[in-house]
N, C-alpha and C positions, 0 to 999 in steps of 0.2 A: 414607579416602585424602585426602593433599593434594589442592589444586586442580592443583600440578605434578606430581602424580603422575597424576592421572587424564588432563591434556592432552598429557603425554609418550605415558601411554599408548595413548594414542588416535591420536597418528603415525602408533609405532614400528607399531602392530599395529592398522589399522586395520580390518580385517575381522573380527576377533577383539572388539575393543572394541563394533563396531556387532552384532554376533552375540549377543553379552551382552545388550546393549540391547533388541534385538530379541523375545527373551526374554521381555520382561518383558508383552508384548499376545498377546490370544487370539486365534492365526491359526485359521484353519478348516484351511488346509494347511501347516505351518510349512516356512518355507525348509531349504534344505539347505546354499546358500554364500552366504554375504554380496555378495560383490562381483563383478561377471564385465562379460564385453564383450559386446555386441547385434550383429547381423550389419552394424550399420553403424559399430560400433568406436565406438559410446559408452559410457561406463561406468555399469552400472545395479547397483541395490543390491534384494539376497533374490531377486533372479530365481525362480521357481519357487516361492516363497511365495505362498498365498492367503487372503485375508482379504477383509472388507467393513468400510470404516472408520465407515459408519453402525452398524454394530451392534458396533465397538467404543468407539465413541461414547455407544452407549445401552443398547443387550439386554443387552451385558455388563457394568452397571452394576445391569439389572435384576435378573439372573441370579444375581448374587452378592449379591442380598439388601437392594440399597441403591434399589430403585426407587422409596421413599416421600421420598428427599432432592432439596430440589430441585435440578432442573438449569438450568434458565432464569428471571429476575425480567426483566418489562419494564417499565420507567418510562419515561411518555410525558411529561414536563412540559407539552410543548405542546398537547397532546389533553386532558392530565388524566388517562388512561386506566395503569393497574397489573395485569398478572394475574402469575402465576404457573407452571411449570409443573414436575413431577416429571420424575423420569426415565420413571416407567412413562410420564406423561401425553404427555410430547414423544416418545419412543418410538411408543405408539400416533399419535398425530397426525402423523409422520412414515413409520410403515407407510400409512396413509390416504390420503396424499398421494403416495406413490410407488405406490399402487394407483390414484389418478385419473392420475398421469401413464403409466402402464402403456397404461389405458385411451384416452389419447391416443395409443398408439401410441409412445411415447419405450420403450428398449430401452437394452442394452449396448452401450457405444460412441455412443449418439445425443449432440449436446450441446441445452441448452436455456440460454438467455439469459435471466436475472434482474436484473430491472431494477426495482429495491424500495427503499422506504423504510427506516428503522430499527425494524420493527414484528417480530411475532415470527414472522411467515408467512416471512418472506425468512430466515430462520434454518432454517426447517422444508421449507423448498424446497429448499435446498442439499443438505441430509440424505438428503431422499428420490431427489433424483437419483443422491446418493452410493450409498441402497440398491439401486439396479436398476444398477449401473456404468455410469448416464450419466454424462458429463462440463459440467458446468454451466457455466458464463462470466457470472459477476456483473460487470455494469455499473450505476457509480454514480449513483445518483438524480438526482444534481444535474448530469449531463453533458448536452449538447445533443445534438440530433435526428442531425446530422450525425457525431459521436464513437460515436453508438449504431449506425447504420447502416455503420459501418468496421467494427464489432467481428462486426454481425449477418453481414455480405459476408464477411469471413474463417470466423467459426465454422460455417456454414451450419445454426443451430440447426433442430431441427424443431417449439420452441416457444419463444412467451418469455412466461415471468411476470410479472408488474408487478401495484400498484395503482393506484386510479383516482389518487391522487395524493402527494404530501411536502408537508412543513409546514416551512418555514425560520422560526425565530422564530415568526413571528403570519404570516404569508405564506402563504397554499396555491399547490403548483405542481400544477398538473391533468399527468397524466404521458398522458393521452391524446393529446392534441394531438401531445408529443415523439414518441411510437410510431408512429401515423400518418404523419407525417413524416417517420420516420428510415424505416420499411415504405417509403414513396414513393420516397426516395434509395436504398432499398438493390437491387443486383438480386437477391438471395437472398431469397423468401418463406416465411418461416417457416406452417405450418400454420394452427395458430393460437395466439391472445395468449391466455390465462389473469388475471383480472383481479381481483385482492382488491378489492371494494367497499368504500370507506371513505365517514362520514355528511359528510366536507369537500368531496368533489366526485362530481359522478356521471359515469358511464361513460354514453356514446352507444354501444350495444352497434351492431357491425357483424355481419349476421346468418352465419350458419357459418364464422367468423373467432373472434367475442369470445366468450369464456366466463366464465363467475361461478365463482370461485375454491368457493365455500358451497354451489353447486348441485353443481360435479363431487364435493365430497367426498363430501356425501351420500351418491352414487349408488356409491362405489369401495370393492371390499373391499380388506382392509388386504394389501401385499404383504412377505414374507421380504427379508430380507440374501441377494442374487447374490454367490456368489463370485465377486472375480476376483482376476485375476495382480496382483504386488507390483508391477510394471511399468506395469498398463494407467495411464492418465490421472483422475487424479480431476478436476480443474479446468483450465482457462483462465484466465491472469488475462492482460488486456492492460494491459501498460505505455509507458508515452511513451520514440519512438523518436528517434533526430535526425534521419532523413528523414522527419518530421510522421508515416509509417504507423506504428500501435501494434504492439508486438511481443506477441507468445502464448505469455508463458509459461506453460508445458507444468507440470504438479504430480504426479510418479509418488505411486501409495496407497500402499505400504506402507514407503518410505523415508521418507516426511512423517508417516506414524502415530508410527515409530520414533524421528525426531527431536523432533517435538511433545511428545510424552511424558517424556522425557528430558529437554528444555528446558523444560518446567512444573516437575519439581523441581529443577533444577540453577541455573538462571540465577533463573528467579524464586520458588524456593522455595514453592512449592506443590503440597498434598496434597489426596486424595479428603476429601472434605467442604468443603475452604475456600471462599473467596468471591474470585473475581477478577472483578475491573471492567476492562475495557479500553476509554474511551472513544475510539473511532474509530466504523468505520461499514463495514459489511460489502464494500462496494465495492470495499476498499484490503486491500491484503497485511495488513496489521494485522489485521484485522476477521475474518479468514479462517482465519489462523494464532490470534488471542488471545481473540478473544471467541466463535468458534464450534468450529472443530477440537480447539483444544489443552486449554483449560479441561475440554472433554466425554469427550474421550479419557481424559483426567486424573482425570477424576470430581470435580470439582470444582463448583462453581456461577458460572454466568455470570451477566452482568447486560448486558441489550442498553438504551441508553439511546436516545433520541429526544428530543433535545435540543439544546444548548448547553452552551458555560463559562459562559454571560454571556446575561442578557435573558431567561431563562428558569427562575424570571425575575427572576435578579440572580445579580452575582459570587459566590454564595453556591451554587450550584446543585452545583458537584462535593461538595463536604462535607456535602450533605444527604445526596446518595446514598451516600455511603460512610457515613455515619451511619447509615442508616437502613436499609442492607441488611448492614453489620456486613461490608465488605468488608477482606481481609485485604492485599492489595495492590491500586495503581492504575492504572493506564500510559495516557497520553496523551503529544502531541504536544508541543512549549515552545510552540507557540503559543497553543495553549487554556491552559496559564498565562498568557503574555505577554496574553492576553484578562483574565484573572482581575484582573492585577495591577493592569493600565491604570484598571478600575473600581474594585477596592478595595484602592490602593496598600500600604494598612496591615490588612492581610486583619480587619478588624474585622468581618465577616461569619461569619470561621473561629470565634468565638467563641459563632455560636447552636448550635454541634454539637459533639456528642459524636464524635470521629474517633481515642478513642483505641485501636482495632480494625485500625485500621490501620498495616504493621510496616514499607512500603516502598513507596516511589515511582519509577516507571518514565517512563523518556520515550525517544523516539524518531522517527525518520520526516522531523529537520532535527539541523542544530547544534544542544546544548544553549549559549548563549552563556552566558559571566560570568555577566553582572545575573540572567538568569533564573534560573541552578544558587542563585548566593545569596542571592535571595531568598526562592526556595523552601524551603531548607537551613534559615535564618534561620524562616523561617514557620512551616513543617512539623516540625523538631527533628528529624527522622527522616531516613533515607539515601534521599539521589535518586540515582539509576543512571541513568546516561546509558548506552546502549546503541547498537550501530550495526549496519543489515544492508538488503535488499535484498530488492523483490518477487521475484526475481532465486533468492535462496538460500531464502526462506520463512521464515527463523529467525535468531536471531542470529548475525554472524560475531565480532561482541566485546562481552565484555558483562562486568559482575561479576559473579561465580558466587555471586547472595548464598544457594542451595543447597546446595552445596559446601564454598565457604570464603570469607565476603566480605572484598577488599581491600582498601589503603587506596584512597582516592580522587583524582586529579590532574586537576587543573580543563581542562577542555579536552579529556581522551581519555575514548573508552569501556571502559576500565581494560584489558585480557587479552582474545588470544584464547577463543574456547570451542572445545570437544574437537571435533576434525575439521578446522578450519581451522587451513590451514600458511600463516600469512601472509606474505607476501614484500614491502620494499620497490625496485624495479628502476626505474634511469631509462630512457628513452626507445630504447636501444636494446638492452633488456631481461637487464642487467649486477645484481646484488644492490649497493645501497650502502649504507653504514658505518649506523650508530646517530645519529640525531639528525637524519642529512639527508633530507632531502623527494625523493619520487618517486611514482612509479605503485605504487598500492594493488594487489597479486596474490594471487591464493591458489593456491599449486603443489596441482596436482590427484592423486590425486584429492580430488575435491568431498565431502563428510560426505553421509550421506543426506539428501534433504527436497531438494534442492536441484535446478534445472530440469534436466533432461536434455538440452532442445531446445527450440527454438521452434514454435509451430501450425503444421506442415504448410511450414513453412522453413528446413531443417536449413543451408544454406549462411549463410542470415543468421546464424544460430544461432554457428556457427562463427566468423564474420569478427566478429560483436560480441562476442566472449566469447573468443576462444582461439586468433585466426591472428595476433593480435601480441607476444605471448609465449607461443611453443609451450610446453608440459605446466606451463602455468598457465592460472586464470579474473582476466581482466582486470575488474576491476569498475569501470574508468572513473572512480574515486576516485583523488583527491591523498593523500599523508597521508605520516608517519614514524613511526617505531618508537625510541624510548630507550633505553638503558641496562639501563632496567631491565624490560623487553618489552614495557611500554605503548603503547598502538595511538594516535596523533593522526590524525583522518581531521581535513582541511581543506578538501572543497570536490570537488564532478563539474569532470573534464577533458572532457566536451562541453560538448554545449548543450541539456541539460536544466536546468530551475533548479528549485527546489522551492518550492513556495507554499501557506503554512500545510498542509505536510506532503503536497500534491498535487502529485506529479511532472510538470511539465508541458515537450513540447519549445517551445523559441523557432525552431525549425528550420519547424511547423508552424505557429507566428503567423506569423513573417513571409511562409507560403504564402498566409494568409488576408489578411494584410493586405497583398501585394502585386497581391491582384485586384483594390483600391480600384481608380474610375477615374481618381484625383486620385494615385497612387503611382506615380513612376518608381521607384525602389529604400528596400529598408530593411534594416534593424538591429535586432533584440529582442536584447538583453541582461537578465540577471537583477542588481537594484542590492538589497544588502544592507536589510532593514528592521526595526525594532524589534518590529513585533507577527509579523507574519508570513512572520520571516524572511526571505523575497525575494519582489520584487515585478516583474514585466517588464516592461519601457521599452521604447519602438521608438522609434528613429531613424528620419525619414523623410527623403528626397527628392522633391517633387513634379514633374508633368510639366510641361515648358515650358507657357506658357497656361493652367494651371488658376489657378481667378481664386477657388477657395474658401479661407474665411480657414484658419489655423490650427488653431483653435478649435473650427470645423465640422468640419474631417479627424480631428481628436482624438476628438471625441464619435461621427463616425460609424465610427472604428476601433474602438475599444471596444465598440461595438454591435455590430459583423462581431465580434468575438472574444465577445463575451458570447453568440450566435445559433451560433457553431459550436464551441466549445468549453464555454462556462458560463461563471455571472458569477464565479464562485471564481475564474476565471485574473485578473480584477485587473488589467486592463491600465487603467489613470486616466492614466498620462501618453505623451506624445505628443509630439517636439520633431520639428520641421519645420526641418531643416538642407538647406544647397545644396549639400555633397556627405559622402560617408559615406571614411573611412581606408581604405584600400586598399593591395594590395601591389604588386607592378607586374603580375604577371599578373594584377589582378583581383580576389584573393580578400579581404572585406570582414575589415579587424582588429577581430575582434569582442573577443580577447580586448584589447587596448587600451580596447578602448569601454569593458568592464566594471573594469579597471584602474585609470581615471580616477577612476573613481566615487570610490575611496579614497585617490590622490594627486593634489597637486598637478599641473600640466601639465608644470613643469619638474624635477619627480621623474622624468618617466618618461623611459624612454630609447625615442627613437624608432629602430623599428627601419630596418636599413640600406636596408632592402627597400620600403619603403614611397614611392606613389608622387606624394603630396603630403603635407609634412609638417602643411602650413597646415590641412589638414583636421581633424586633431587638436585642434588650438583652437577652429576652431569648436564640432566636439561638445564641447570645456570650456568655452566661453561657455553652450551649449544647458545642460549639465547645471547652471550655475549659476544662469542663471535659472529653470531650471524647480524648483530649489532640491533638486536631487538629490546634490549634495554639501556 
């Protein structure tokens, strides 16, 4: 079948289409209806289906004969460290681990907080919580004390796992200190921490609290796949809110097996035995859906990498590993290109490897801009798919089916819908507009399976961020239009999240942190377009009458408030100190003008009628010019 034949189909008959699908995984209790309504009128997919997605992950890879192919390669650049692991061998080591966490007391329904490097234990934790129908909530290594203590106070995990530390570059981060301190902040007590020892830093064990990840295994016999419902929760993933709280996106098991599945050969054209690499990092929706669920579900072979584009140790570092593990497709972020490129403009490094194993390059998680698409294009001689979707959906909402039927290419979109998503484009007060013109990014429900049901234990949020501004559509807070010829152009988030080298971050939340300074009367984070990392966040500041510290000093020590409660990945370097911020007449600060400027002239924009100093607008065009941000 065509690509138009399969994405109609998947409209017109969408219960039928995901039934098919469905089909294709070994349930323990196969569903009996694809789509139905939960007593609280959401819409849930296989109700009454039972499965365990760790043992379609793994057993039933064993099962069928294929347990000697591998399923895991880890390459540590920074450690030096390589093992391997089969299906039987992560299988067992995943039964093992879901028997020490048993032993802890973790159950069906418990969640447990993961808080891990790119090593192969944080792969194998996930798994085994997935075999006992806990619910796990990986949190990223590199996030600070305070980010980890929001997510712990909402999950109310009853453990978290960690090691003694991450390796950025040549940099060791001891992750004891951050768990300690976010335990401190947090009022939820988790039982206790579980702590992979690594030889970069040692764990100060707190006695009936810390445990040695090598000692409980030891002691734990190995536990079965628990059935549960298609419904229950597999994962937690928090994502950046615009009121600074992260949201809980909710991941139902058996619509995310069915979608995963499906989207490994469709979109990315991949089959049991292949090799997919997906450099990200288990922390992010990426990491979740492409290097851990979907690859294994798929039977395919993952590659967890611990590393770098660059420094690790040199621009050369992604073409070893596709070289050298014979991966058949790629998929990172543009920014870990836009890294490659910076160091070796004329990929003269592409040239010590053999990469001709490789049939297709993926990216996602920002814009793919121009320069990056052609230089890669250029580079590579092979097709780069720009693709676009959301921790939100778990999976793509548009993508090339190079699966299917791959299309041409048009610089700037993520080519087509994929099968499920009815994408709509509606303005503002939620009307469908013509082909070419710009509005609000929708997709008329219902949602394809994989996609959140709800948020952790906040179904109203759930609702008002997703679905009370265009009723029996999911509002995805995306700008974009649709052409002529269906192609999807996303342009850009209509809040105020901005994305940074592919880390979703709110400025809703900086500006909380950086309005406790005591030198802050008001501020402004905007996100300003950048060449390597895509966007990078600015704050506009106003100080308080009296405060006699220079610029200089508020700058450095704002950066440090945002590096101490978020992480140094959020990037905040710049810092302009203005005497007043754009405002409306009620009050409310024009953020989108601040970002606005960034890209035009002063006398390009039109000041709005509403606005209650225009003067003010100049200043921040003075601020952004010295600070050489335009």
């Amino acid at each position: 079948m065509s690509y138009r034949e399969i994405y109609e189909a998947s409209l017109r008959d969408p219960e039928g289409f995901w039934m098919e699908q469905a089909q294709q995984l070994s349930w323990m209790e196969p569903p009996r209806q694809a789509l139905s309504q939960d007593e609280e009128g959401r819409q849930r997919w296989f109700r009454g289906g039972r499965l365990n997605v760790s043992q379609l992950a793994l057993d039933a890879h064993v099962n069928a004969g294929r347990g000697e192919q591998n399923a895991l390669l880890y390459d540590s650049p920074v450690t030096g460290n390589r093992s391997a692991y089969t299906y039987r061998e992560l299988r067992d080591a995943v039964a093992y681990a879901a028997g020490m966490l048993r032993d802890l007391g973790v159950g069906h329904g418990d969640r447990v907080v993961i808080y891990m490097p790119m090593i192969p234990e944080a792969v194998i934790a996930m798994l085994a919580c997935a075999r006992l129908g806990a619910i796990h909530s990986v949190v990223f290594g590199g996030f600070a004390a305070n980010e980890l203590a929001t997510r712990i106070d909402d999950a109310q995990p009853r453990l978290v796992i960690s090691a003694s530390c991450g390796i950025e570059f040549d940099r060791i981060i001891p992750y004891q200190p951050l768990i300690d301190e976010a335990l401190q902040r947090a009022g939820h007590a988790p039982e206790h921490v579980v702590y992979v020892p690594r030889p970069q830093a040692a764990v100060s064990w707190t006695p009936g609290r810390d445990l040695d990840w090598h000692e409980q295994m030891a002691r734990a016999a190995p536990a079965e796949p628990v059935p549960v419902d298609a419904t229950d929760p597999l994962y937690i993933l928090y994502t950046s809110g615009t009121t600074g709280k992260p949201k809980g996106v909710v991941r139902d098991s058996g619509g995310y097996a069915v979608a995963l599945n499906w989207s490994m050969g469709a979109v990315y054209d991949m089959h049991p035995g292949e090799i997919f690499w997906t450099a990200s990092d288990v922390g992010w929706i990426v990491g979740h859906s492409y290097i851990v669920y979907g690859p294994l579900i798929r039977g395919c072979t993952t590659i967890v990498y611990e590393g770098k584009p660059v420094r690790t140790p040199d621009a050369g570092a992604f073409w070893r590993v596709i070289s050298e593990y014979r991966a058949k497709a790629f998929f990172t972020a543009p920014t870990a290109f836009r890294a490659v490129k910076k160091e070796d403009p004329e990929a003269r490094l592409l040239g010590d490897y053999d990469i001709s194993c490789l049939e297709n390059v993926f990216v996602a998680g920002e814009r793919l801009d121009p320069p990056t698409y052609e230089w890669l294009a250029d580079t590579l001689q092979r097709p780069v798919i720009d693709h676009w979707w959301q921790t939100e959906t778990g999976w793509p909402i548009v993508a090339n089916p190079m699966g299917i039927e791959p299309m041409p290419v048009k610089s700037g979109s993520a080519t087509l819908p994929v099968a499920g998503y009815d994408i709509r484009i509606l303005d503002d007060s939620g009307r469908e507009v013509p082909a070419g013109e710009q509005g609000n990014l929708a997709i008329r429900l219902p949602l394809p399976p994989g996609c959140l049901p709800t948020l952790w234990h906040d179904e109203a949020r759930f609702r008002q961020s997703y679905l009370d501004r265009f009723p029996g559509y999911y509002d995805t807070s995306d700008a974009g239009y649709i052409d002529e010829d269906g192609y999807v152009f996303v342009m850009g988030r209509v809040d105020d999240v901005i994305n940074v080298a592919g880390h979703r971050l709110s400025t809703g939340e900086m500006e909380e942190i950086i309005g406790n300074h005591r030198a802050v009367a008001e501020c402004a984070v905007v996100g300003i377009q950048d060449e390597y990392k895509g966007e990078l966040p600015v704050a506009f500041v106003v100080p308080k009458d009296g405060v006699e510290l220079s610029a200089e000093r508020i700058e450095e020590e704002l950066a440090q408030m945002i590096r101490n409660e978020i992480g140094a990945f959020a990037a905040l370097r710049r810092v302009a100190v203005v005497d007043k911020l754009p405002k409306t007449r009620s009050g409310k600060i024009l953020r989108k003008s601040i970002r606005t400027l960034a890209g035009q002239e002063r006398e390009q924009l039109a000041t709005p009628s509403t606005i209650d100093d225009p003067t003010s607008l100049d200043e921040i065009d003075e601020a952004m010019q010295a600070y050489g941000l335009r």
